[in-house]
C-alpha positions in Angstrom: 70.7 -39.6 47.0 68.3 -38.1 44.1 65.4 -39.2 45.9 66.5 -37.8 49.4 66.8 -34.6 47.6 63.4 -34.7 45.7 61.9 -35.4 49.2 63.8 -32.8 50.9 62.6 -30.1 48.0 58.6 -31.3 48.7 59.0 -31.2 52.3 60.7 -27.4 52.1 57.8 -26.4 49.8 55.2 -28.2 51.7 56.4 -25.7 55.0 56.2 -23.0 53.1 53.2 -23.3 51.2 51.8 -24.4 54.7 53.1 -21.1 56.1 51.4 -18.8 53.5 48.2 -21.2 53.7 46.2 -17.9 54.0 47.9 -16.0 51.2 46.9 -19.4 48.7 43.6 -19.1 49.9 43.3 -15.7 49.2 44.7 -16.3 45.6 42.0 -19.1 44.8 39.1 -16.4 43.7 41.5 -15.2 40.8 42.6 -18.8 39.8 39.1 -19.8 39.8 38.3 -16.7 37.7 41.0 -17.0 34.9 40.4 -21.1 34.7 37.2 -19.7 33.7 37.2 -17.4 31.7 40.6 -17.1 30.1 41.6 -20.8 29.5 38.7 -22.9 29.6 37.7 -20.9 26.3 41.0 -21.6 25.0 39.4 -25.4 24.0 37.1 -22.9 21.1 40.4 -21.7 19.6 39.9 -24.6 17.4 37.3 -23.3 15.3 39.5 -21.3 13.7 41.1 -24.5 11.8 37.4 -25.5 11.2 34.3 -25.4 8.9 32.2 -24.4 12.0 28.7 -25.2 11.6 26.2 -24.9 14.9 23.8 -27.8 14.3 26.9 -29.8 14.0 29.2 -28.0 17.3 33.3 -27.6 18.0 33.8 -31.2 17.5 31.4 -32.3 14.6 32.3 -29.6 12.7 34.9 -30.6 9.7 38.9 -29.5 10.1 39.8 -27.5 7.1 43.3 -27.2 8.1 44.8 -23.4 7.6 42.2 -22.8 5.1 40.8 -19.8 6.8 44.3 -18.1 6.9 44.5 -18.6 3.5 41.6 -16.9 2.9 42.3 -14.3 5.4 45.7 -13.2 3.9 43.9 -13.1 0.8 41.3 -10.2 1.9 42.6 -7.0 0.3 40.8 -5.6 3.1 42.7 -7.4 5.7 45.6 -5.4 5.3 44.1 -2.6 5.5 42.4 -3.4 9.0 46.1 -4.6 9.8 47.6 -1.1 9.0 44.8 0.7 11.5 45.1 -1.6 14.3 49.0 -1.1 14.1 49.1 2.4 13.7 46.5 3.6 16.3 48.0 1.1 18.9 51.7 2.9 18.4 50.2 6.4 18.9 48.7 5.2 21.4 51.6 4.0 22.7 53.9 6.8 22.0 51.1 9.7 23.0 48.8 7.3 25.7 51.8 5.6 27.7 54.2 8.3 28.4 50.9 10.6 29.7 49.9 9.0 33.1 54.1 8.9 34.2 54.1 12.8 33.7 50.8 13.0 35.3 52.0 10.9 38.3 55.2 12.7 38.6 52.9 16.5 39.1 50.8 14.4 41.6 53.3 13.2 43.1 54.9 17.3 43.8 52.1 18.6 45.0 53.0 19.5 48.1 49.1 20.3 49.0 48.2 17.0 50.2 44.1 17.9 50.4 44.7 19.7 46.9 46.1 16.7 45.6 43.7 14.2 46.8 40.8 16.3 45.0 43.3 16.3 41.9 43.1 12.7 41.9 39.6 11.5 42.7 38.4 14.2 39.6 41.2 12.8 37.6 40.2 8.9 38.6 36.4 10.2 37.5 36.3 9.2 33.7 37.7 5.9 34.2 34.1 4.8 35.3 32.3 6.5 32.9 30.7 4.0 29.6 32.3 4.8 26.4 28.7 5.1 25.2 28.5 8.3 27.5 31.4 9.5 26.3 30.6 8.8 22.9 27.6 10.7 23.1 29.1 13.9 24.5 31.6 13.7 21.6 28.6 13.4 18.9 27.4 16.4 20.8 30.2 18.7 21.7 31.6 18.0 17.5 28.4 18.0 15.9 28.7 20.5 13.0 25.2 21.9 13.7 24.9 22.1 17.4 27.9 21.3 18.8 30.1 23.6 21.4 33.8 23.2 19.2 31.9 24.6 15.9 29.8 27.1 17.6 33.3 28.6 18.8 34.2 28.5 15.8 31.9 30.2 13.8 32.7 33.0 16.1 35.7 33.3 14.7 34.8 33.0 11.1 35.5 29.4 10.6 33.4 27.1 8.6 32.0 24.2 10.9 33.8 20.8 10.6 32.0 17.4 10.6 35.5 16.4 13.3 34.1 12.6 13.6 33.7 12.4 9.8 36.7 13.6 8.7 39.2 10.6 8.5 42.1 13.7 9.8 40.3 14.0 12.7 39.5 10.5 14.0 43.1 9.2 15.1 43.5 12.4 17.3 40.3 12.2 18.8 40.7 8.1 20.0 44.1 8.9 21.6 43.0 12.5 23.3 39.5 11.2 24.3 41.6 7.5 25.7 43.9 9.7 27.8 41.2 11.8 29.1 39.5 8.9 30.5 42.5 6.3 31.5 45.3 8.2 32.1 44.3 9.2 35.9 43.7 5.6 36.5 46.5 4.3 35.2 49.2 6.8 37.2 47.6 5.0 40.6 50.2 2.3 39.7 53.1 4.9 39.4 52.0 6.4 42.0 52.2 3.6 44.3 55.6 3.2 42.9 56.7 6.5 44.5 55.7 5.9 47.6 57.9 2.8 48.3 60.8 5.4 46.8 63.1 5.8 50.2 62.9 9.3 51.5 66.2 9.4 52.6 67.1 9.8 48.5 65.3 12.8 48.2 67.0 14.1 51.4 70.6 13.5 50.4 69.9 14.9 47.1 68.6 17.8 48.0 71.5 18.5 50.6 73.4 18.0 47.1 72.1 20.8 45.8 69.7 18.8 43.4 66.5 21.1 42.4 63.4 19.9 42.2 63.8 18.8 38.4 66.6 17.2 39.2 65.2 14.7 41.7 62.3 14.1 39.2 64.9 13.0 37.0 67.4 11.5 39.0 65.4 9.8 41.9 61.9 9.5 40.9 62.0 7.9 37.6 65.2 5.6 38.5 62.6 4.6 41.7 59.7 3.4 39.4 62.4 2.6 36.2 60.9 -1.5 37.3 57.5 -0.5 37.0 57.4 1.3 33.9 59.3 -1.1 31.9 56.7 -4.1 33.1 54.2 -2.4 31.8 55.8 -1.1 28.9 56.0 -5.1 28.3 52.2 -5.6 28.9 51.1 -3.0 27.0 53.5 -4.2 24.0 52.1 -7.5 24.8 48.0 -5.9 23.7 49.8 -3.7 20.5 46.9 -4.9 18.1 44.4 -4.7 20.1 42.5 -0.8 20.2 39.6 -1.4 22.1 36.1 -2.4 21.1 33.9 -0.2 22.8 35.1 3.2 22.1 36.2 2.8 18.7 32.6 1.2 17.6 30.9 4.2 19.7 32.8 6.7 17.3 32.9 4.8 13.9 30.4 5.5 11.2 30.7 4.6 7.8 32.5 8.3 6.4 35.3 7.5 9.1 35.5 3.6 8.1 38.7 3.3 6.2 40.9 4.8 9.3 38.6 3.5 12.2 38.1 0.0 11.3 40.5 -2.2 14.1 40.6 -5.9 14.1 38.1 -5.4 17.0 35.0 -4.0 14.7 36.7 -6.3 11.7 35.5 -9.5 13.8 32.2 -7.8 15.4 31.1 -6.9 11.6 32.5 -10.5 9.7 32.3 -12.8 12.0 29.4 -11.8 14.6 27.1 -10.1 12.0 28.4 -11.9 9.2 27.8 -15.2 11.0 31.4 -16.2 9.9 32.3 -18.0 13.4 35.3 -19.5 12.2 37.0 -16.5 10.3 36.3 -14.1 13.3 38.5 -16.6 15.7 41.4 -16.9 12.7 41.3 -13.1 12.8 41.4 -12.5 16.5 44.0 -16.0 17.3 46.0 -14.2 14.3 46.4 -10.9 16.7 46.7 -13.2 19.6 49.9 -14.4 18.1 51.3 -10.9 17.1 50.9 -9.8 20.8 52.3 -13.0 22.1 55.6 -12.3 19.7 55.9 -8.5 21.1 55.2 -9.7 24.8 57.9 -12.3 24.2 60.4 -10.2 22.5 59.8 -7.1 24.8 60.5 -9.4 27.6 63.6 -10.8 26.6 64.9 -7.3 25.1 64.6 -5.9 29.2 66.6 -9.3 30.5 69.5 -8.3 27.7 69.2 -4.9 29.0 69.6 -6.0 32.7 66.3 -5.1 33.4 63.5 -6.5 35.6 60.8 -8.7 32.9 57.4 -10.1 33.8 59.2 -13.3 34.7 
């Protein structure tokens, strides 16, 4: 009887894998590219419990057991890089998150549809400029000698401020320049969202006397309520990591004790350092963190009755 079932189940899937043949093909590229490269370098995740040595490779190379997480708990340092990385990915997450819903939502009441769509490719824009291009206009537009910010104001009376060397300064300016350059990218997805929102809502609440607030509130955000809190989970699942690119493009060494993520921590002691082995403890040790978040964020939407990632 067990087996009648089993082969009942196969042939069932077997139809229907055989009726979206063209959907699985279609698939393959991105199964093909994460094999690649997201779990076949898993197998280096080793080295981290490792003496790595290069003449010797992954395999030759002695185990040393949790010695490098000894030694990385030890690092007075380490905690310090721990407190950045944490700290800039929750305003990031309280300021950089919340930004591209509210910036959806105005799209999404325009009522100009060609003002709109030029709204939207200028805002989409930054997202495909290099952090290296946008840390050079920030050099240029702070500089304290040359720059536009201090030139306005000196006009004023003020003395000039040296904004990317000034530890005050260097938070605010990660988050503003981030949602600057993301934040029209990333409302495409809530935007989408809206549009598979059933008119008929709007309609009905409008012939309820609902104002235009009002259907923000209570059929908008309810419509894309799913999509926000899955990648509220995603995001939640990345809380350690800040980026590499645009936080090395604006670090220097007056900005270092507030600037320097896990990201640059690895770059500078295990690339330049030559340190193979405490660079992957550092960066399996974040890996973890964000694995516990993604998990716990996950299972805090199913008690909540909520749509997870799975």
């Amino acid at each position: 009887m067990a087996s009648e079932m089993a082969r009942s189940k196969t042939q069932l899937a077997l139809r229907y894998i055989n009726k979206k043949k063209y959907l699985y093909i279609l698939l393959i590229p991105a199964v093909v590219y994460f094999l690649i490269f997201n779990y076949v370098p898993m197998y280096g995740i080793i080295i981290a419990f490792k003496d790595f040595n290069f003449s010797k490779g992954i395999v030759g190379s002695p185990w040393i057991g949790f010695e490098n997480f000894r030694y990385m708990f030890g690092l007075s340092d380490f905690y310090t890089v721990f407190w950045n990385s944490l700290y800039l990915s929750f305003l990031r997450l309280v300021f950089g998150f919340p930004f591209p819903i509210l910036l959806a939502l105005l799209l999404n009441e325009m009522r100009n549809r060609t003002y709109q769509r030029i709204t939207q490719t200028i805002i989409y824009l930054p997202h495909f400029i290099s952090w290296v291009v946008i840390g050079g206009i920030l050099v240029n537009f702070l500089s304290p000698s040359w720059g536009v910010v201090n030139i306005f104001l000196k006009q004023f009376g003020f003395e000039p401020v040296f904004f990317l060397a000034d530890t005050n300064y260097f938070r605010p300016l990660v988050i503003l320049s981030s949602m600057w350059k993301e934040s029209g990218w990333e409302s495409i997805l809530y935007l989408a969202a809206m549009v598979g929102i059933n008119t008929e809502l709007y309609e009905a609440a409008s012939i309820d006397g609902a104002n235009r607030f009002q259907r923000i509130l209570n059929v908008t955000l309810p419509g894309i309520k799913s999509t926000i809190i899955i990648l509220l989970i995603l995001r939640l699942g990345h809380i350690m990591g800040n980026g590499f690119e645009q936080i090395f493009v604006l670090q220097n060494p007056l900005n270092l004790s507030v600037s320097e993520v896990f990201e640059t921590y690895v770059y500078r002691v295990g690339l330049i350092g030559g340190r193979f082995s405490f660079g992957t403890t550092v960066g399996l040790f974040t890996s973890v963190i964000g694995l516990i978040f993604l998990l716990a964020s996950n299972q805090i939407a199913k008690w909540m009755k909520e749509d997870g990632i799975w």
